[in-house]
C-alpha positions in Angstrom: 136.9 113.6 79.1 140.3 113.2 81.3 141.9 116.4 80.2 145.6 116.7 81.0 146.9 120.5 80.6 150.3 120.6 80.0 152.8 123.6 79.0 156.9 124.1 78.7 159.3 125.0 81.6 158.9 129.2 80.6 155.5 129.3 82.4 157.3 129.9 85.4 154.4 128.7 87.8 156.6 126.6 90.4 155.7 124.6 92.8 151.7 125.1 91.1 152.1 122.8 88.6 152.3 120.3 91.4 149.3 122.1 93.3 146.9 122.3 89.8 148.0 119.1 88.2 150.5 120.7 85.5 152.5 118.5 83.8 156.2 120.3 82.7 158.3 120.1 79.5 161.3 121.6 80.0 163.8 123.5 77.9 167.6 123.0 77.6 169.9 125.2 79.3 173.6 125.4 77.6 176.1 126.5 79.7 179.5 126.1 78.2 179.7 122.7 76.8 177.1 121.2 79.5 173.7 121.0 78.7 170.6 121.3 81.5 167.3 120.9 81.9 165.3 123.6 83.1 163.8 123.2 86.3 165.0 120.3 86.9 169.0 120.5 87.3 169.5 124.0 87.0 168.7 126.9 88.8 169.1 130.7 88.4 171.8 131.2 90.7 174.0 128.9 88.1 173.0 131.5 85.2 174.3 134.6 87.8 177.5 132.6 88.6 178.4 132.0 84.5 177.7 135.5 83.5 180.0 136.7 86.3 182.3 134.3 85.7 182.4 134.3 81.5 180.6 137.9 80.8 178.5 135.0 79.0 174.9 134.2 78.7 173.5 131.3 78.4 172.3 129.5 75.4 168.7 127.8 75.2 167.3 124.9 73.4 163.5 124.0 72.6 162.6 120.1 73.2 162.6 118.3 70.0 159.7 117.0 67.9 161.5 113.1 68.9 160.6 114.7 72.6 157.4 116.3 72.2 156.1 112.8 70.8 157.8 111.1 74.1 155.8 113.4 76.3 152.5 113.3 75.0 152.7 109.7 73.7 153.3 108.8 77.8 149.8 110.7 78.4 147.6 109.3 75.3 148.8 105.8 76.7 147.5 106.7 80.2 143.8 107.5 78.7 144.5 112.0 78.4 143.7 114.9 76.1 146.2 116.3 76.2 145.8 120.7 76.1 149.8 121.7 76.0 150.7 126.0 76.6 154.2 127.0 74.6 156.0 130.3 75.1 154.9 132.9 72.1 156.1 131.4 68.7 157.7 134.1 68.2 160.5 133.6 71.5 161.4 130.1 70.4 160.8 127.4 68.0 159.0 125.3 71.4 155.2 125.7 69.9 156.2 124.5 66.4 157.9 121.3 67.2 155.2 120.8 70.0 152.5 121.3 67.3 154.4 119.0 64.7 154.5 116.2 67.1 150.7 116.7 67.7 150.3 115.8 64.3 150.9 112.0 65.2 148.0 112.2 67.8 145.1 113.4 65.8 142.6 115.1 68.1 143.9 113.4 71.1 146.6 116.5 71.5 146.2 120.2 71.2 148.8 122.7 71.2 148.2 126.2 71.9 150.7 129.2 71.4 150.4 131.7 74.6 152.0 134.0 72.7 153.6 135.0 75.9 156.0 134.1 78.3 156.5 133.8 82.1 153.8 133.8 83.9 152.0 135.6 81.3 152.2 132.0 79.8 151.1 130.9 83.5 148.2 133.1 82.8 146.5 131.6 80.0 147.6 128.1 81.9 146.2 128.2 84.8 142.8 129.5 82.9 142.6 126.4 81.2 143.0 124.6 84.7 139.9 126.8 86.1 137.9 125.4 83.1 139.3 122.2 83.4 138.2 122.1 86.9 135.0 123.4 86.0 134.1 120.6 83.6 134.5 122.3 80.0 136.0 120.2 77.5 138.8 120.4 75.5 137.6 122.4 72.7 136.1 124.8 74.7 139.3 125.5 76.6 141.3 125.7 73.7 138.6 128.7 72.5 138.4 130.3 75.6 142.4 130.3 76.4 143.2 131.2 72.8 140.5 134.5 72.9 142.6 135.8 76.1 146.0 135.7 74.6 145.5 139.4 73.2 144.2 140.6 76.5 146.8 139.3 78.9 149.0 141.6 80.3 153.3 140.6 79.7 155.6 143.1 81.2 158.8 144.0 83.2 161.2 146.5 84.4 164.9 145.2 84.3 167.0 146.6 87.3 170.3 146.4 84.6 170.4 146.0 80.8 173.7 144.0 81.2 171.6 140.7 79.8 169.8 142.5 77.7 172.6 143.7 75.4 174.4 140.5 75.2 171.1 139.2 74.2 171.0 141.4 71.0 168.1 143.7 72.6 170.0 147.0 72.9 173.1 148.6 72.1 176.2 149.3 74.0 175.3 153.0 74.5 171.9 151.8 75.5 173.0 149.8 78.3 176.0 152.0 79.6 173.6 155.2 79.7 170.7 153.2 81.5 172.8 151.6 83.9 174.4 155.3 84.6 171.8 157.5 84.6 169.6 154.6 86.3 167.1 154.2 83.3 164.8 151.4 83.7 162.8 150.5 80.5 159.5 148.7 80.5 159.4 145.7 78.3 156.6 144.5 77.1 155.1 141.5 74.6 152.8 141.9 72.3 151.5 139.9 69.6 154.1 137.5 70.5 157.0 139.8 70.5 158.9 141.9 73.1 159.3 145.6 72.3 160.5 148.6 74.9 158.6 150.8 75.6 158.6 153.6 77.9 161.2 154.3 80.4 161.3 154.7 83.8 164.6 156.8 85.9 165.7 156.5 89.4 165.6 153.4 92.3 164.0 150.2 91.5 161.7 151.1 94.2 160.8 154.1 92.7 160.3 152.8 89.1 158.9 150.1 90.1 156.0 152.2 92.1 155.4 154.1 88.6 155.4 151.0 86.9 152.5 149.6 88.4 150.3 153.2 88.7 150.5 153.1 85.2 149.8 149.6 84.5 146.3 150.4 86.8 145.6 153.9 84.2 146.2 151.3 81.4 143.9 148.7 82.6 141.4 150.5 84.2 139.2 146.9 83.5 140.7 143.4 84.2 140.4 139.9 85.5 140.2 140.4 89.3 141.0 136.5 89.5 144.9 136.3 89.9 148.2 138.4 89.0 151.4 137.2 89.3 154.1 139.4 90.8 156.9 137.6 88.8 160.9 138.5 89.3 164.4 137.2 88.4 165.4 136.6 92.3 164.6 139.9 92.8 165.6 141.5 96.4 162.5 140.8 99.2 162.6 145.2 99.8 161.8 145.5 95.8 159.3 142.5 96.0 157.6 144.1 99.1 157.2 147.4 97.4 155.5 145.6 94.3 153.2 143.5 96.8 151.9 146.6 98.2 151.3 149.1 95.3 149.7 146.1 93.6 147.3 145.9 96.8 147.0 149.6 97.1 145.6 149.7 93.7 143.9 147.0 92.7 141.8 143.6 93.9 143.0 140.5 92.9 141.3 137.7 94.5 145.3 136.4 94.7 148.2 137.3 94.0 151.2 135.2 93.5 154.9 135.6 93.6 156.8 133.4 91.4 160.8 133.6 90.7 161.7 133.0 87.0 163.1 129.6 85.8 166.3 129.6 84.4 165.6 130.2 80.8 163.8 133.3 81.8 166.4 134.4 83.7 168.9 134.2 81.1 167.5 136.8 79.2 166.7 139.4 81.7 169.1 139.0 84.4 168.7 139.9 88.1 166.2 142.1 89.9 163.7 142.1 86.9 160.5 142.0 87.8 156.6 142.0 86.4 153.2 142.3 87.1 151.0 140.2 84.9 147.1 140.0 84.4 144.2 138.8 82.7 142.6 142.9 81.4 139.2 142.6 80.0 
């Protein structure tokens, strides 16, 4: 079976979709009255330059059903099964216009909801590619990617809550007192839905370090195969200091540093960054 795996723009895997044969719906990107396409003619320094510049965020668009159809329709012509990833349901209406327009393929096109987003999304992607590459068919990868989804590791630590409260996710006494007293929450997804959880105080550096000792108490048992050190353009001194606490403390066959896409970016702002993992 030629098994084409396939996911939207928010997976934030880069230049690996080339690398593992991932083929890349992206997202709209609405800045002002001009519209972009994620990944393709838009990049996060363009989402820093209109916040600065309009106090703005902004706006995001799923694909259409009319679009989904386009895209798969140009892989069930070339001979595919077609195995496509959304961001979590529950983020953006992406997985239910994807699975509408599925509908028109019968069994030729699966669509899966990550019930992430990021490379927590990259996550359960790049699985399907290792079993993909392994041989498994698409029914089997659909199983074995779907049973992960509770058991994959989404967080971050924002450097500012700016984004954050334009976005609707905190208040205006949230985000004056964090970015005062240097509060850093941890955000996390679960079930499909980003909550904040505990909060970290002092440097990036510093929280960041805390961050990942207590991601290592909490998953004391995980997928040694791959993490992703994921960050909004963070600074390299911040990424260093991730790379090696993540080193220090566990062993990952790899780990990978991606930068947020644009759409991610919007929602987070800079310096955010995550660790995210397969626990077991």
């Amino acid at each position: 079976m030629d098994i084409q795996i396939t996911t939207d723009s928010t997976c934030d895997l880069g230049a690996l979709c080339e690398s593992r044969n991932i083929k890349v719906m992206p997202l709209s990107v609405i800045l002002g009255e001009r519209s972009y396409l994620d990944g393709v003619n838009i990049c996060p320094q363009d989402i820093f330059d209109y916040f600065e510049k309009t106090g703005q965020l902004p706006k995001t668009a799923a694909p259409s059903t009319a679009d989904f159809e386009e895209f798969f329709a140009k892989l069930v012509d070339e001979g595919k099964t077609v195995i496509h990833y959304n961001i979590s349901a529950r983020s953006s209406s992406s997985n239910q216009y994807a699975a509408e327009a599925a509908k028109k393929f019968k069994k030729k096109v699966f669509v899966v909801d990550s019930k992430a987003l990021s490379s927590g999304q990259g996550l359960m992607v790049m699985k399907a590619c290792d079993l993909r590459d392994a041989g498994e068919n698409a029914q089997k990868i659909v199983e074995e990617t779907q049973a992960i989804a509770p058991k994959i590791n989404t967080s971050f630590v924002p450097d500012r809550l700016d984004y954050l409260f334009k976005g609707g996710r905190c208040s205006r006494m949230q985000m004056y007192g964090a970015n005062l007293l240097k509060i850093h929450p941890l955000i996390e997804m679960r079930d499909g839905q980003l909550y904040a959880d505990k909060k970290y105080r002092g440097s990036m550096e510093k929280c960041i370090t805390n961050y990942i000792s207590d991601l290592r108490l909490q998953y004391p048992n995980y997928d040694k195969t791959r993490a992703f050190i994921t960050h909004s353009s963070a600074e390299k001194k911040l990424v260093d200091v991730a790379k090696k606490c993540v080193e220090e403390l566990f062993e990952f066959d790899e780990v990978i540093e991606t930068v947020a896409g644009s759409v991610i970016t919007g929602h987070c702002g800079k310096n955010t960054l995550g660790v995210l993992f397969i626990s077991i």
